[in-house]
MIDOSE-1310 file (N, C-alpha, C; in nm, 2 decimals, decimal comma, always signed):
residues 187
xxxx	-1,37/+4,44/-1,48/-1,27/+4,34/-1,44/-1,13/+4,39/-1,48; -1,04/+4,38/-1,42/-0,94/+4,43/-1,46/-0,84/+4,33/-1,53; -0,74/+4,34/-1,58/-0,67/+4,23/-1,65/-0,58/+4,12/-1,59; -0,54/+4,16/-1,46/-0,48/+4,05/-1,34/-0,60/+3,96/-1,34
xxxx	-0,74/+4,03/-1,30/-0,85/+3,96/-1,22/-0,90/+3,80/-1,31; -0,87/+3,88/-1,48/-0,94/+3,85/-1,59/-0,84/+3,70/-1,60; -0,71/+3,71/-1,63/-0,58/+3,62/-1,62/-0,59/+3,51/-1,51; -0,64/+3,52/-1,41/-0,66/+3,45/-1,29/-0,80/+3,37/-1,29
xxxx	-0,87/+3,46/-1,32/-0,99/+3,36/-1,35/-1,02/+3,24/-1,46; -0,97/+3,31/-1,61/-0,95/+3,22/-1,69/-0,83/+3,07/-1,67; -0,78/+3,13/-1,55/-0,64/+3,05/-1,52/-0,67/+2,89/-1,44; -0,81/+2,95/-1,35/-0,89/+2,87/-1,25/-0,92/+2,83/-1,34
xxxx	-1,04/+2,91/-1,43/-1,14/+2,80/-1,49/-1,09/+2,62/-1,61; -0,97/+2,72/-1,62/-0,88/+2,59/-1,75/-0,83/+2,49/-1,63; -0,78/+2,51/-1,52/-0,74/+2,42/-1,44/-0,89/+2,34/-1,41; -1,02/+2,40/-1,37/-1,12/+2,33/-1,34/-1,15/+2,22/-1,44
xxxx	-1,14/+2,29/-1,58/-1,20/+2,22/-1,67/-1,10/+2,10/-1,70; -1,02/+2,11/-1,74/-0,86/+1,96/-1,72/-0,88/+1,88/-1,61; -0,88/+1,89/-1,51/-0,87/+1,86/-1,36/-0,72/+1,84/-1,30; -0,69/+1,98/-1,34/-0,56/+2,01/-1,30/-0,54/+2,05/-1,17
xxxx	-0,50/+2,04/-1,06/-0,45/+2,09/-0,89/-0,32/+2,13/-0,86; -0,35/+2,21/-0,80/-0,20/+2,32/-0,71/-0,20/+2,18/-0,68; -0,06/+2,16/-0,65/+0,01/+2,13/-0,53/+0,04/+2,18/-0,43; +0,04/+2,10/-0,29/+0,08/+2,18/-0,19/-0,07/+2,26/-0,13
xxxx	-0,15/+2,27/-0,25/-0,27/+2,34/-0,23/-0,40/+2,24/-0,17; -0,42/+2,20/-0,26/-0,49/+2,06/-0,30/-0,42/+1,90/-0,28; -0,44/+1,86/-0,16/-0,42/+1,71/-0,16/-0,49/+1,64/-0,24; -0,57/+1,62/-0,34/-0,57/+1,58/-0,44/-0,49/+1,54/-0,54
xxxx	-0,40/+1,60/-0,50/-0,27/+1,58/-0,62/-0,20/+1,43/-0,58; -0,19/+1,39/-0,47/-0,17/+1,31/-0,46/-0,20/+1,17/-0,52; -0,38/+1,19/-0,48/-0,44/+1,09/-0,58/-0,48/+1,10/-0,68; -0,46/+1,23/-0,74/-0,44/+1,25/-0,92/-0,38/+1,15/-0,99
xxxx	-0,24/+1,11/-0,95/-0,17/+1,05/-1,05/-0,07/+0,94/-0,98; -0,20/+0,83/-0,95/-0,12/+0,73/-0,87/+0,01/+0,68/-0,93; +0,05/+0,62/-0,84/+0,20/+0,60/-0,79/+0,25/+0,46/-0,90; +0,31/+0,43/-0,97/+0,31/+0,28/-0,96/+0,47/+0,28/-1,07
xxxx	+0,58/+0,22/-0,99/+0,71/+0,27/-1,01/+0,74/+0,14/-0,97; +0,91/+0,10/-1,00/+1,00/+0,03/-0,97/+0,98/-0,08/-1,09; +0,87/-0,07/-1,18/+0,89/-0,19/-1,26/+1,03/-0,20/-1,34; +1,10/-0,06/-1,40/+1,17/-0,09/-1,44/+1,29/-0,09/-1,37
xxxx	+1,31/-0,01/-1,31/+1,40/-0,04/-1,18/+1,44/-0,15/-1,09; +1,36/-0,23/-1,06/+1,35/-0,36/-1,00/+1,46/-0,33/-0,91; +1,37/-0,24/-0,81/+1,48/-0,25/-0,68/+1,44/-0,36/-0,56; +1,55/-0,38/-0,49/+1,49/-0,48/-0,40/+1,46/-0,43/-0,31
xxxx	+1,36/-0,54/-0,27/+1,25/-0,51/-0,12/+1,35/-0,49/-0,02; +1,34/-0,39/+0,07/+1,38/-0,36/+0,19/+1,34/-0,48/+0,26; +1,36/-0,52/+0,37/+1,31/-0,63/+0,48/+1,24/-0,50/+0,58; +1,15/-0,62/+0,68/+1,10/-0,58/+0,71/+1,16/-0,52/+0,87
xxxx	+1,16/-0,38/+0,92/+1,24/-0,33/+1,05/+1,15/-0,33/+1,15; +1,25/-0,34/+1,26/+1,18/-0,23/+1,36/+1,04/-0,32/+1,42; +0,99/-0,41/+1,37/+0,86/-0,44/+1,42/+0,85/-0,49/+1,56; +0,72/-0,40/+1,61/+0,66/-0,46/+1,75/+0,62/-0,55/+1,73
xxxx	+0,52/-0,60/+1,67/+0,45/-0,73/+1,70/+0,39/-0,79/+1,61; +0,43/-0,94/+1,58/+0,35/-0,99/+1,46/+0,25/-1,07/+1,51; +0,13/-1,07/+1,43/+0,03/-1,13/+1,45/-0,01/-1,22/+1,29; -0,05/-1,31/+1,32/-0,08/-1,43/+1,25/+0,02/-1,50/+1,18
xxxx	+0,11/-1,45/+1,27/+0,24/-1,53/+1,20/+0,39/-1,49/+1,28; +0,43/-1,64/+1,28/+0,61/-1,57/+1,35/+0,69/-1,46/+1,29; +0,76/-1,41/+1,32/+0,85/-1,25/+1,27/+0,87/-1,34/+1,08; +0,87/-1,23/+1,07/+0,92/-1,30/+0,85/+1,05/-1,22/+0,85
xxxx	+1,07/-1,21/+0,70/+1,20/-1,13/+0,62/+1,20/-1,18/+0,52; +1,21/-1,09/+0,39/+1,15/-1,09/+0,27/+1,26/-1,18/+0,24; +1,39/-1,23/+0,29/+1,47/-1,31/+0,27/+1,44/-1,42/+0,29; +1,28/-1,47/+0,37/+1,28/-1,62/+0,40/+1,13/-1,60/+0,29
xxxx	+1,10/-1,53/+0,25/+1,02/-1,51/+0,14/+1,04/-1,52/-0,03; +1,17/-1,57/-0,05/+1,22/-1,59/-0,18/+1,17/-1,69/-0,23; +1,12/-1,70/-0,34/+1,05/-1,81/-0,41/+0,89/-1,74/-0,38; +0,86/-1,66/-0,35/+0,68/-1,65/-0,28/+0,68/-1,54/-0,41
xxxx	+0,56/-1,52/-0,39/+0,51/-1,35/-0,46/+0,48/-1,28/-0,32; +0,52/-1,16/-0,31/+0,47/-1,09/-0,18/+0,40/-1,01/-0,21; +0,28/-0,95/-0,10/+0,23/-0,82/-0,12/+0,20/-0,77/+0,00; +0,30/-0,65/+0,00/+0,33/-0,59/+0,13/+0,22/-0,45/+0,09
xxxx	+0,12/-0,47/+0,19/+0,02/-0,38/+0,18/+0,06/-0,32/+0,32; +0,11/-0,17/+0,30/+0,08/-0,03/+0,43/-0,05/+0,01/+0,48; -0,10/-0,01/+0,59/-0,22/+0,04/+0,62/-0,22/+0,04/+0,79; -0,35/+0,15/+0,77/-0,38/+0,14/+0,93/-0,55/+0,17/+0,97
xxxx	-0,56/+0,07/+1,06/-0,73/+0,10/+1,08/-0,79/+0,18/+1,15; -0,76/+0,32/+1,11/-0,83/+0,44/+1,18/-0,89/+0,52/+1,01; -0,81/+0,44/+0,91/-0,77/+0,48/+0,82/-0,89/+0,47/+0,69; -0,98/+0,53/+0,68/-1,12/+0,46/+0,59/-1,07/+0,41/+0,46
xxxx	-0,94/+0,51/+0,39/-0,91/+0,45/+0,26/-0,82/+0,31/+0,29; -0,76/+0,26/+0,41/-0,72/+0,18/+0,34/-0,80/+0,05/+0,47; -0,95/+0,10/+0,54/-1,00/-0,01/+0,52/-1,15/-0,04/+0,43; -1,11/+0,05/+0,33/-1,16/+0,04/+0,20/-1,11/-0,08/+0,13
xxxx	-0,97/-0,05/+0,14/-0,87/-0,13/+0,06/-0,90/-0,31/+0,14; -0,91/-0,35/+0,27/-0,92/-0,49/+0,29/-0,98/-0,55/+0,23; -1,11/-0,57/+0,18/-1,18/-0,66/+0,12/-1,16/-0,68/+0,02; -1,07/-0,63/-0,06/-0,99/-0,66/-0,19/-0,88/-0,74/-0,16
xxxx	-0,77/-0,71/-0,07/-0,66/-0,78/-0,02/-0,67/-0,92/+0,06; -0,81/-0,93/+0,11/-0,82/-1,07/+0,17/-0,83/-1,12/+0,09; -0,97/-1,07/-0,03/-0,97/-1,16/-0,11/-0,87/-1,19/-0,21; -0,80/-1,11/-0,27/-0,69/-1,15/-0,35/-0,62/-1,27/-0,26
xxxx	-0,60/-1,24/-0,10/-0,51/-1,37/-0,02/-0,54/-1,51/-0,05; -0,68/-1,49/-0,02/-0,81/-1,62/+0,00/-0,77/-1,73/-0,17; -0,79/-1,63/-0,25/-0,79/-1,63/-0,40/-0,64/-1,68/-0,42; -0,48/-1,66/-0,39/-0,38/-1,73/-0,44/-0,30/-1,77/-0,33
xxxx	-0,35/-1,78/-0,20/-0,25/-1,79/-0,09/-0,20/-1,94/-0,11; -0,28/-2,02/-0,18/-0,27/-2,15/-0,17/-0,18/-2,21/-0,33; -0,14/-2,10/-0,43/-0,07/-2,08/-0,53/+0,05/-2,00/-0,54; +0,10/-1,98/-0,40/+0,26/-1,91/-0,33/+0,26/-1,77/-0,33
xxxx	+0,13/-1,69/-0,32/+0,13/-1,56/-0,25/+0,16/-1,55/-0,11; +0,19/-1,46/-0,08/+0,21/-1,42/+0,08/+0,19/-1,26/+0,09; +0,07/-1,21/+0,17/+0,07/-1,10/+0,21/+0,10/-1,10/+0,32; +0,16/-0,94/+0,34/+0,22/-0,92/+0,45/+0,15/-0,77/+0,48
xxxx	+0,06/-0,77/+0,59/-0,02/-0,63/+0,59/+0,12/-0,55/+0,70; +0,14/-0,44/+0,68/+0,22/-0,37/+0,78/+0,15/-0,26/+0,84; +0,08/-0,25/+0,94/+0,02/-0,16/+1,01/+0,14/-0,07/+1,10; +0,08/+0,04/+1,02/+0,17/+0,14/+1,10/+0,06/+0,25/+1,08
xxxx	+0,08/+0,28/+1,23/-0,02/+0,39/+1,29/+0,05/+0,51/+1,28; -0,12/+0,60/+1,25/-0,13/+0,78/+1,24/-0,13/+0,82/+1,34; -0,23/+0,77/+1,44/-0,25/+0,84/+1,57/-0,20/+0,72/+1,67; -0,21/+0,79/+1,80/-0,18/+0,69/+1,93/-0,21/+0,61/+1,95
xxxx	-0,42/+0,62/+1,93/-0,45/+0,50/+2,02/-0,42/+0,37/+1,93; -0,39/+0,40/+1,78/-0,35/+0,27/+1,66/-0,22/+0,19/+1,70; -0,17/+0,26/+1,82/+0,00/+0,16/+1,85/-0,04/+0,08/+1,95; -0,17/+0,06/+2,00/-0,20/-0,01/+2,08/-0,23/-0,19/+2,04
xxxx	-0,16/-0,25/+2,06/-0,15/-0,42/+2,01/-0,32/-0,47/+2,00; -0,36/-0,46/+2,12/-0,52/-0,50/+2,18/-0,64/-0,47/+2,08; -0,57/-0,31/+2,05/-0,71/-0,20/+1,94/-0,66/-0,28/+1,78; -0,48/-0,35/+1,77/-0,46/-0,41/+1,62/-0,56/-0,51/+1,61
xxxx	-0,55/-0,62/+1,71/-0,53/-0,73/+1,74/-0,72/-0,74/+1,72; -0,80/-0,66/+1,74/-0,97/-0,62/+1,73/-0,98/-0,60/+1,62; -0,88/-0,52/+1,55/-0,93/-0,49/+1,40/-0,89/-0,58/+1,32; -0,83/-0,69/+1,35/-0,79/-0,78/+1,26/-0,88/-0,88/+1,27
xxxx	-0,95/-0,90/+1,38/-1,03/-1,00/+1,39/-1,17/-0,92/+1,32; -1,22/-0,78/+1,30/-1,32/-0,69/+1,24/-1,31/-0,77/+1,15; -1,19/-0,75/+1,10/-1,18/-0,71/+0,95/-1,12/-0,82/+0,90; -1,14/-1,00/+1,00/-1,09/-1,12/+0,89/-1,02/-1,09/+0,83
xxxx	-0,89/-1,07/+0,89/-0,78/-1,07/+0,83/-0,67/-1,15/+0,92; -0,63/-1,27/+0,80/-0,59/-1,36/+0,85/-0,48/-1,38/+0,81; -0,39/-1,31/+0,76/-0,28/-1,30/+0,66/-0,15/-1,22/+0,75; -0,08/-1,21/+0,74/+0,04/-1,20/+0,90/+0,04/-1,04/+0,88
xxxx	+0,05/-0,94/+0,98/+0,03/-0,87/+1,02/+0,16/-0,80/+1,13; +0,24/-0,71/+1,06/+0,38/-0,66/+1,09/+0,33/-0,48/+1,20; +0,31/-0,52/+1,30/+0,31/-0,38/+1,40/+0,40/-0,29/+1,42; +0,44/-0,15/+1,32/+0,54/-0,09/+1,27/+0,50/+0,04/+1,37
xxxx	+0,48/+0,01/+1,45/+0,51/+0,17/+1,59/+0,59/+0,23/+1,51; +0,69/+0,24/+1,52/+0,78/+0,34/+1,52/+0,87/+0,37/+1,38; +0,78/+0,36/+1,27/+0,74/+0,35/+1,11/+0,87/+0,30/+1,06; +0,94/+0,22/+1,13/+1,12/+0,18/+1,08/+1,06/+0,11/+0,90
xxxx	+0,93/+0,01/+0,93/+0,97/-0,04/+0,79/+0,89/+0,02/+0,70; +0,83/+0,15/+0,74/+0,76/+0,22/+0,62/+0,83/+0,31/+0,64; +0,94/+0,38/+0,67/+1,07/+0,45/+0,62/+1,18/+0,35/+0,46; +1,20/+0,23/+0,57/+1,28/+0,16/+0,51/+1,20/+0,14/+0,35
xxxx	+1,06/+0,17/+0,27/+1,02/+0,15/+0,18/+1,05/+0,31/+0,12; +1,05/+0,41/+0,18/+1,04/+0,53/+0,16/+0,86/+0,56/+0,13; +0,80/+0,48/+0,22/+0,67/+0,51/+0,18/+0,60/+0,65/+0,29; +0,50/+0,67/+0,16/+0,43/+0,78/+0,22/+0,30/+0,83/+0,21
xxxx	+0,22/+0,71/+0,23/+0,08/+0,71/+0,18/+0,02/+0,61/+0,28; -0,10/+0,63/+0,31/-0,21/+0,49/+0,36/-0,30/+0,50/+0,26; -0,31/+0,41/+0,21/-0,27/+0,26/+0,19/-0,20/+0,28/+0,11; -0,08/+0,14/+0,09/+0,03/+0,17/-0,03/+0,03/+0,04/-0,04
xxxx	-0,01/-0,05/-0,18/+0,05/-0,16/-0,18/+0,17/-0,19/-0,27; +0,28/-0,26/-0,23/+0,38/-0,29/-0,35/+0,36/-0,46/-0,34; +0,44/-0,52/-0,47/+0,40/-0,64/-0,50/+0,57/-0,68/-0,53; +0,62/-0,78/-0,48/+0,75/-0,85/-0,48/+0,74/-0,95/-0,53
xxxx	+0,83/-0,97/-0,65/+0,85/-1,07/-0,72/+0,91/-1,22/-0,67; +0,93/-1,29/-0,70/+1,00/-1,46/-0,66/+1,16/-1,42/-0,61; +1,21/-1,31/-0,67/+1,33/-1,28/-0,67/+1,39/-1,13/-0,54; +1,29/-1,11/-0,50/+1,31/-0,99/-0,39/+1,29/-0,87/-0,48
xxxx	+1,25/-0,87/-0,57/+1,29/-0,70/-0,62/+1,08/-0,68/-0,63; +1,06/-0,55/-0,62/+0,93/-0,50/-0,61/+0,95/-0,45/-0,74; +0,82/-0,48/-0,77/+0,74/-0,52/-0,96/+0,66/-0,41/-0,96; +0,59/-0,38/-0,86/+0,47/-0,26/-0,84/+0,43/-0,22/-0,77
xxxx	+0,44/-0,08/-0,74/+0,37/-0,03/-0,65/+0,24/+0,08/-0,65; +0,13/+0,08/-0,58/+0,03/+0,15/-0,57/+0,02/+0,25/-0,44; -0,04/+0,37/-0,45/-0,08/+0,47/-0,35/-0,19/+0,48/-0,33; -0,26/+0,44/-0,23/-0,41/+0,49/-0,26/-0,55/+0,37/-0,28
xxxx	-0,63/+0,35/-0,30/-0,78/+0,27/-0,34/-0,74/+0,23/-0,47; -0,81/+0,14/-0,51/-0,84/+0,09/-0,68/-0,73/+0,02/-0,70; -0,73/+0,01/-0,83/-0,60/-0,06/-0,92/-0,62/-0,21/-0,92; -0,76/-0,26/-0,81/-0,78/-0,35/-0,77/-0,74/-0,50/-0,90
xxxx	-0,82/-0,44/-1,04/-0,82/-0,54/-1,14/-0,63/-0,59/-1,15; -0,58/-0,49/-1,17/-0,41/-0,46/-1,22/-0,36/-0,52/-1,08; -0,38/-0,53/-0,99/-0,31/-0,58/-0,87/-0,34/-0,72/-0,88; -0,47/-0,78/-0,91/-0,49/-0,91/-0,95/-0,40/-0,97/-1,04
xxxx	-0,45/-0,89/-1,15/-0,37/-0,95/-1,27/-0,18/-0,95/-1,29; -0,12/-0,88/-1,18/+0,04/-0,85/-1,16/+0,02/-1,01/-1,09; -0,03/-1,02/-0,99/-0,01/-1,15/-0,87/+0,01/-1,25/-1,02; -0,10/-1,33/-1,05/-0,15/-1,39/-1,12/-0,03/-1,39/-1,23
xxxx	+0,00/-1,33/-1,31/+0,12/-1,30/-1,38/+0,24/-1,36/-1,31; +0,26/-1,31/-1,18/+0,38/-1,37/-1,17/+0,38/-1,52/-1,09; +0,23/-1,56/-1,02/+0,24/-1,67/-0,97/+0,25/-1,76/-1,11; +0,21/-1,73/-1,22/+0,20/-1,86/-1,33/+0,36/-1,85/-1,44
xxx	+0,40/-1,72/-1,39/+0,59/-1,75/-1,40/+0,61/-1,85/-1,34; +0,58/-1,90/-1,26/+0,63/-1,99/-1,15/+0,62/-2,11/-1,18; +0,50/-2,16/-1,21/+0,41/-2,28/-1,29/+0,52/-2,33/-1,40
């Protein structure tokens, strides 16, 4: 073995053994080291742009949402991780909708046939999801987040500024417990 060969190998194996990933190489890196930013920052929520079509609810704006807790969940249902992610988000809805949460799911589609209203409008009724529903074709208000993941949820405070955000599956306990936190600020 020669001493490049020897350097490279031991170089792999330390990366295997840590669970270290290239970037750029490995999309894994992504969900290595989820996302969850702006706590201290407390920037404010963008409103919502650009939308085609709302379902289960007249058009919103995180401006007529002041006093609420929000949780603007990014997703789209072609998408397995983030209809992994619904059954956690209904029920978290189910669970404080009636204690001044408001989810706001924003579907914004990967592929073509997902900008179709008819193919939303079926997966919402799949997937009991009763909670208002922002048709973002032409990704204006997942730009306007600077988002770049499915599924991404962020969580907005009483006050417009986003408390937390997530990339990805899980966090499920910690997303409970942010809501819950700040709906009993309120109390």
């Amino acid at each position: 073995m020669t001493f490049k060969l020897l350097t490279v190998t031991a170089a792999l194996i330390g990366m295997a053994a840590t669970g270290a990933v290239i970037p750029g190489i490995c999309d894994e890196a992504a969900r290595a080291t989820p996302v969850v930013t702006a706590a201290a920052s407390q920037q404010t929520a963008p409103d919502f742009a650009g939308i085609n079509n709302w379902f289960n609810s007249k058009p919103l704006s995180i401006a007529d949402l002041r006093g609420k807790v929000v949780l603007v969940d990014f997703w789209t249902y072609g998408c397995v991780n983030c209809v992994n992610t619904l059954p956690h988000v209904t029920d978290l809805y189910a669970k404080y909708k009636d204690k001044g949460l408001v989810v706001v799911g924003v579907h914004t589609p990967e592929f073509p046939f997902e900008r179709s209203a008819s193919n939303l409008q079926a997966a919402l009724k799949r997937h009991g999801i009763t909670y208002p529903v922002a048709q973002d074709n032409d990704s204006k208000t997942w730009n306007a987040y600077s988002n770049r993941y499915w599924p991404a949820q962020y969580i907005i405070d009483q006050t417009g500024k986003i408390v937390f955000q997530h990339e990805g599956e899980g966090r499920y306990d910690e997303i409970d417990r942010t809501v819950a936190k700040l709906l009993s600020a309120n109390s």
